[in-house]
DRENDO-1510 file (C-alpha; in Angstrom, 1 decimal, always signed):
<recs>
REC; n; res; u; v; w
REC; 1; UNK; +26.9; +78.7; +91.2 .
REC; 2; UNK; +27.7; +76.6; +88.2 .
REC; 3; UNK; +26.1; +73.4; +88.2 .
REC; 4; UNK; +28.6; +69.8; +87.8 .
REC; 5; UNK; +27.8; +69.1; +84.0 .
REC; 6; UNK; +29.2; +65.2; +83.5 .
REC; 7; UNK; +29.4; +65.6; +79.3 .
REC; 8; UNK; +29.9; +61.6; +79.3 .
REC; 9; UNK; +27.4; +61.1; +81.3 .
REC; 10; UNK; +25.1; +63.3; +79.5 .
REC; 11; UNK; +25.8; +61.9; +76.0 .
REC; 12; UNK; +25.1; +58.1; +77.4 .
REC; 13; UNK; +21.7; +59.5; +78.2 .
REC; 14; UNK; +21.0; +61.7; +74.6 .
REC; 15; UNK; +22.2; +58.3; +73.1 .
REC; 16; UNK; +19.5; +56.6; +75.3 .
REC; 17; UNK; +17.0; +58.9; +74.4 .
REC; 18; UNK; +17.8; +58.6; +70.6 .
REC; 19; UNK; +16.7; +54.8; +70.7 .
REC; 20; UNK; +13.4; +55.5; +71.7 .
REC; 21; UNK; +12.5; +59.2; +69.8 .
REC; 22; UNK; +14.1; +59.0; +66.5 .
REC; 23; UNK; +11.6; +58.0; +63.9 .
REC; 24; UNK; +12.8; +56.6; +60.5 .
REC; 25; UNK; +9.4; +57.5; +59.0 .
REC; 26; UNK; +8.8; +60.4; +60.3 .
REC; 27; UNK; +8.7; +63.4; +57.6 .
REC; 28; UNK; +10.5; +67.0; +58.1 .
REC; 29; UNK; +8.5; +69.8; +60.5 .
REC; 30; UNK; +8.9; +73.1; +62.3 .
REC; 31; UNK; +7.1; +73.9; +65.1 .
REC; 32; UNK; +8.2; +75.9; +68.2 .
REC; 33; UNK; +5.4; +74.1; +70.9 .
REC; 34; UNK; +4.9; +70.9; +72.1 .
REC; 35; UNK; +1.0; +70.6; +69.8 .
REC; 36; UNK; +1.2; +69.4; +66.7 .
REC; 37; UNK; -0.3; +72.0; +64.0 .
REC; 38; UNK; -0.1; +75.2; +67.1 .
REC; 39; UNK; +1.6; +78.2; +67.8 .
REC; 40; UNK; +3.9; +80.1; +65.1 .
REC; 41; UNK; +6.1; +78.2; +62.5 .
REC; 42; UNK; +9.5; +79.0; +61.1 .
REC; 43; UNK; +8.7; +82.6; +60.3 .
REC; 44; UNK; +10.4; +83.8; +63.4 .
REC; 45; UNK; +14.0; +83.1; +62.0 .
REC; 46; UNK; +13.1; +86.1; +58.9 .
REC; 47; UNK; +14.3; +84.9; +55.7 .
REC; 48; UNK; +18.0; +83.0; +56.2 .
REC; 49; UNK; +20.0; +81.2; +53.9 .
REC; 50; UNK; +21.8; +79.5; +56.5 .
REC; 51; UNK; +20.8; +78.4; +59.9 .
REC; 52; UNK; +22.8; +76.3; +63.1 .
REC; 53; UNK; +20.2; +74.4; +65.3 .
REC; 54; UNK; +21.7; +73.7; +68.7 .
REC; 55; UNK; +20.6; +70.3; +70.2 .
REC; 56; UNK; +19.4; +69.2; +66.7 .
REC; 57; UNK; +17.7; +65.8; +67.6 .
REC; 58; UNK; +15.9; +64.1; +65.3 .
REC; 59; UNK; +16.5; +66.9; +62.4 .
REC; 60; UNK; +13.3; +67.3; +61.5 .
REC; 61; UNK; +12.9; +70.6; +61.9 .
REC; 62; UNK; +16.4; +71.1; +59.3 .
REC; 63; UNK; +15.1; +68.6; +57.3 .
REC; 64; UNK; +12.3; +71.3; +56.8 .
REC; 65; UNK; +14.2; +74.1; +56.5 .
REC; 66; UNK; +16.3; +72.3; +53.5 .
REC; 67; UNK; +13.8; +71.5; +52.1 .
REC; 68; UNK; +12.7; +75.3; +51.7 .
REC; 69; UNK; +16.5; +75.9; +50.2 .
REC; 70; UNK; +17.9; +77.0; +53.2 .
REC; 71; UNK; +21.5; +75.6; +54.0 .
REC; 72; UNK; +20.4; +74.1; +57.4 .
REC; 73; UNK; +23.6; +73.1; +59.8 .
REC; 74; UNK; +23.0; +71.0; +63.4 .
REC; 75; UNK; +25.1; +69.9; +66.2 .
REC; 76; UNK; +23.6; +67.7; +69.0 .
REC; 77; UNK; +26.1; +65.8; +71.6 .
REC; 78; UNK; +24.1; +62.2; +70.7 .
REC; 79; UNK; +26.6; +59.9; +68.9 .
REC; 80; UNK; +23.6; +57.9; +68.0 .
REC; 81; UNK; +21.4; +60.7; +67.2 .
REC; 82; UNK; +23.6; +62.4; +64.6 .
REC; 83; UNK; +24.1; +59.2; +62.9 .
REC; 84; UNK; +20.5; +58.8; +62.7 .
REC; 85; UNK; +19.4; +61.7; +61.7 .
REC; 86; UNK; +22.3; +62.6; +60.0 .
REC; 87; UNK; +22.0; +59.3; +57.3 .
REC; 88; UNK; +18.1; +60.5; +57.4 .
REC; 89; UNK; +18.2; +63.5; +56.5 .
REC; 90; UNK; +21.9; +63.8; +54.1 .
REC; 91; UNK; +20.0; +63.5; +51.1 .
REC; 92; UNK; +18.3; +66.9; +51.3 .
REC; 93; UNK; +21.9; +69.0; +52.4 .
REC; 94; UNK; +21.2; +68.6; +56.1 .
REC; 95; UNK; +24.7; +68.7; +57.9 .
REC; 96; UNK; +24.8; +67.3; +61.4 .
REC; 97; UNK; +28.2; +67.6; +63.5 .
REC; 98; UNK; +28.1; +65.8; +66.7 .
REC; 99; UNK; +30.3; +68.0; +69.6 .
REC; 100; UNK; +29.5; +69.2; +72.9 .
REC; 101; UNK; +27.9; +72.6; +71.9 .
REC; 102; UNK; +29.9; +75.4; +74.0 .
REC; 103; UNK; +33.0; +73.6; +72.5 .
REC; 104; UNK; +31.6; +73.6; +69.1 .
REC; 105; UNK; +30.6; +77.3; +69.3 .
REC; 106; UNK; +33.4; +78.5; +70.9 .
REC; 107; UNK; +35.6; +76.9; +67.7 .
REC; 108; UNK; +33.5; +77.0; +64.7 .
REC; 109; UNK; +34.6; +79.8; +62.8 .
REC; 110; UNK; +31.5; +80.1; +60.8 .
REC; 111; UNK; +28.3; +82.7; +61.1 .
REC; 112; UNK; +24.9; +82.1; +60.1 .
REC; 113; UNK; +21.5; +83.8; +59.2 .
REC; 114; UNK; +19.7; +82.2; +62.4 .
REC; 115; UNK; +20.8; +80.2; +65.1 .
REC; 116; UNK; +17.6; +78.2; +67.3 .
REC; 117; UNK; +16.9; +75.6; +69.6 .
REC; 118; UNK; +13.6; +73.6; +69.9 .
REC; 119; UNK; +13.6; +72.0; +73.2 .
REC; 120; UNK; +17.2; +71.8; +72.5 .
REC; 121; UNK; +20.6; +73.0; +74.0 .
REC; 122; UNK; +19.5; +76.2; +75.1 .
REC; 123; UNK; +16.6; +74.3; +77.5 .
REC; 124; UNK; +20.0; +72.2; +78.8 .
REC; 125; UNK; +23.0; +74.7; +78.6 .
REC; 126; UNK; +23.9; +77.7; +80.9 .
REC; 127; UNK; +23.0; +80.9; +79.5 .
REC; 128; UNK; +25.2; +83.0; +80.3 .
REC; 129; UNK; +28.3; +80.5; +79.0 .
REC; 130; UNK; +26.2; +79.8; +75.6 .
REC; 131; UNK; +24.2; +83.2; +74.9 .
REC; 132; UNK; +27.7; +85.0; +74.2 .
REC; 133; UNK; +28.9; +82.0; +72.1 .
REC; 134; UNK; +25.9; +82.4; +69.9 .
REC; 135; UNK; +25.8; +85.7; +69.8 .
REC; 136; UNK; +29.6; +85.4; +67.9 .
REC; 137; UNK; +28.3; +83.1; +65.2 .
REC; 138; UNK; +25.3; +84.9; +64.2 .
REC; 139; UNK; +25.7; +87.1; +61.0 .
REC; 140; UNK; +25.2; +90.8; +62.1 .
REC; 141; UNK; +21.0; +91.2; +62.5 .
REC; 142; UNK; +20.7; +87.4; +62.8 .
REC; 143; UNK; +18.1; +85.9; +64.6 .
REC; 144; UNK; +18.3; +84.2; +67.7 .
REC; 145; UNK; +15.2; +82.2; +68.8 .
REC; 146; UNK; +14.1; +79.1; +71.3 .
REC; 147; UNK; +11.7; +77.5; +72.9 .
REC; 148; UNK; +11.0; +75.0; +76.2 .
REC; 149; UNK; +8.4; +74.5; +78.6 .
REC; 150; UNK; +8.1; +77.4; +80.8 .
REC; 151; UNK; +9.3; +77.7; +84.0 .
REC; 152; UNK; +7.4; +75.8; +87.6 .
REC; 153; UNK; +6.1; +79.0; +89.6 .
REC; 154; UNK; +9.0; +79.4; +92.3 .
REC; 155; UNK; +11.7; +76.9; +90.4 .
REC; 156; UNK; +14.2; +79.5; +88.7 .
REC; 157; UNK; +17.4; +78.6; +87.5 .
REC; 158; UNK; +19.4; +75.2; +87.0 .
REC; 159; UNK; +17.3; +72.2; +87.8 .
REC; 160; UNK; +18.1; +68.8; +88.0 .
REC; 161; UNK; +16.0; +66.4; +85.0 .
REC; 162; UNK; +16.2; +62.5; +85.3 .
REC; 163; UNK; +15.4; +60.9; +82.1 .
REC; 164; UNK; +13.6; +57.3; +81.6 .
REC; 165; UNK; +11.9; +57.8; +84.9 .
REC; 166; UNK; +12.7; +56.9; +88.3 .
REC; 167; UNK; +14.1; +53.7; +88.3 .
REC; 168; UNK; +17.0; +52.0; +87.2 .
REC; 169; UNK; +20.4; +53.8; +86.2 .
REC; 170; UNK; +20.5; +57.3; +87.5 .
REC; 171; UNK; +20.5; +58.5; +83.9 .
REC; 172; UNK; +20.2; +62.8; +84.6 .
REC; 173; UNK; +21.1; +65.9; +83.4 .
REC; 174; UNK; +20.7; +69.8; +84.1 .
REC; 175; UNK; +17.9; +72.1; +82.7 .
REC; 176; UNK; +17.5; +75.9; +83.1 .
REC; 177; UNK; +14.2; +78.0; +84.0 .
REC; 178; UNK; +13.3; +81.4; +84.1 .
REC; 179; UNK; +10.8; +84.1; +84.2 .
REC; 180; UNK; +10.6; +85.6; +80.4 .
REC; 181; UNK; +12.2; +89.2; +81.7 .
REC; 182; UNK; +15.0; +86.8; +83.0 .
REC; 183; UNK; +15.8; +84.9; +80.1 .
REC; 184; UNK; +15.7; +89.0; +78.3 .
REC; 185; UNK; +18.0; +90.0; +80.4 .
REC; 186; UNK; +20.4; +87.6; +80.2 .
REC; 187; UNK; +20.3; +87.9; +76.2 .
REC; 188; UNK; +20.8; +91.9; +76.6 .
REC; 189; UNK; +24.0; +91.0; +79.0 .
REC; 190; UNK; +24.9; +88.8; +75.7 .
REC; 191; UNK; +25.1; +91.6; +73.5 .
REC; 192; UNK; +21.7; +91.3; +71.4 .
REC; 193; UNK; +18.8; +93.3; +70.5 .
REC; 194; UNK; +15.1; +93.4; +70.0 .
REC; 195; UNK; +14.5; +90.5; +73.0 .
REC; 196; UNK; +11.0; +89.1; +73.7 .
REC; 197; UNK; +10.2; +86.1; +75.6 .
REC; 198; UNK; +6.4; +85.5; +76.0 .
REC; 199; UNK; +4.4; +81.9; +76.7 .
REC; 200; UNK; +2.4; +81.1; +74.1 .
REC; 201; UNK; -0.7; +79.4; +75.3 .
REC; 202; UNK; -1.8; +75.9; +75.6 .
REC; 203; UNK; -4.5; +75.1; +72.9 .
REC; 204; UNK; -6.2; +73.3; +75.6 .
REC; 205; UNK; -7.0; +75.5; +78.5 .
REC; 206; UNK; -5.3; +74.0; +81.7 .
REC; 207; UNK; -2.4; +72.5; +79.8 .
REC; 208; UNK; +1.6; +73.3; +79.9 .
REC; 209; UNK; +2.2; +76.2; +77.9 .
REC; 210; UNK; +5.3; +77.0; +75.5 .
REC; 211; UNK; +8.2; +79.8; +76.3 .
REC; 212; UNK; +9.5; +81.1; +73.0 .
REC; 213; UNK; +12.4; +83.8; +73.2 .
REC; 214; UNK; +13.7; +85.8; +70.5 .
REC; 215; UNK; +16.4; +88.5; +70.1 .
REC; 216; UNK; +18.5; +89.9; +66.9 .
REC; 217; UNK; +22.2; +90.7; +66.5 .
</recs>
């Protein structure tokens, strides 16, 4: 059962959240995991000319991408994000477009090399509505890859999130968690190819892991 997405409600929180992660300092970087300097870097999206990050954020990981001569594209629902980042990050090429992304996708007429999410829109945005969606606007053999946390043991599917802690305005949104041969078959029901979702290992025994999912057109 679908779960009640409030889109205002939702961007007053990413706009909350923008205040306290967006650093004007902070220099361009990809990485898939929550460790600085671990786990696998931008190789996974092959060799594109173009890419569409989903849930864009701070930009840094475009920033990085443009910076390589790729022609990096990113949408995030944050008012305040996309202005910051976007003013940020302008003079290398980046282009940030602030729109709910299932709208966005379902009207942007464009295709791209690679489309990914770093703890981004495809951690917070039903699958199955936003796996065909992206599957249209990748160029044919694009790649699709994300990443999140993994999923609790015994909490599968869409989970309630409350940002800022447990006090004060009930700021929340929705996240989605699933076993990696879930999250591959719901990318095969999609329409792509070559799936793998694996969890790439703490570099700290004992510590939260990464999920990173992949899949071609």
């Amino acid at each position: 059962m679908p779960v009640p997405h409030d889109i205002a409600a939702e961007t007053e929180l990413w706009d909350a959240f923008a205040e306290s992660a967006f650093d004007a300092e902070a220099k361009p970087s990809f990485h898939w995991t929550q460790y600085a300097g671990h786990g696998p870097g931008a190789e996974l999206l092959g060799s594109p000319e173009s890419v569409l990050e989903i849930g864009c954020g701070t930009g840094r990981a475009l920033a990085y991408l443009a910076q390589q001569g790729v022609k990096a594209t990113g949408v995030d629902l944050s008012p305040r994000m996309v202005e910051l980042a976007g003013e940020r990050w302008a003079p290398l090429g980046v282009r940030i477009e602030r729109a709910e992304v299932l709208d966005w996708l379902a009207t942007n007429e464009a295709r791209y090399d690679a489309v990914y999410s770093i703890f981004g829109a495809a951690w917070f945005t039903d699958p199955s509505r936003l796996f065909p969606l992206v599957r249209e606007r990748l160029a044919p053999g694009g790649a699709f890859v994300f990443s999140q946390p993994p999923a609790i043991p015994g909490a599968y599917g869409p989970q309630g999130m409350y940002k800022g802690g447990f006090a004060g305005k009930a700021m929340f949104t929705y996240r989605y968690s699933y076993k990696p041969a879930v999250w591959e078959r719901h990318l095969v029901r999609a329409g792509f190819s070559s799936v793998k979702a694996r969890v790439v290992d703490a570099p700290e025994e004992g510590h939260i892991g990464t999920l990173i999912v992949s899949a071609s057109a």
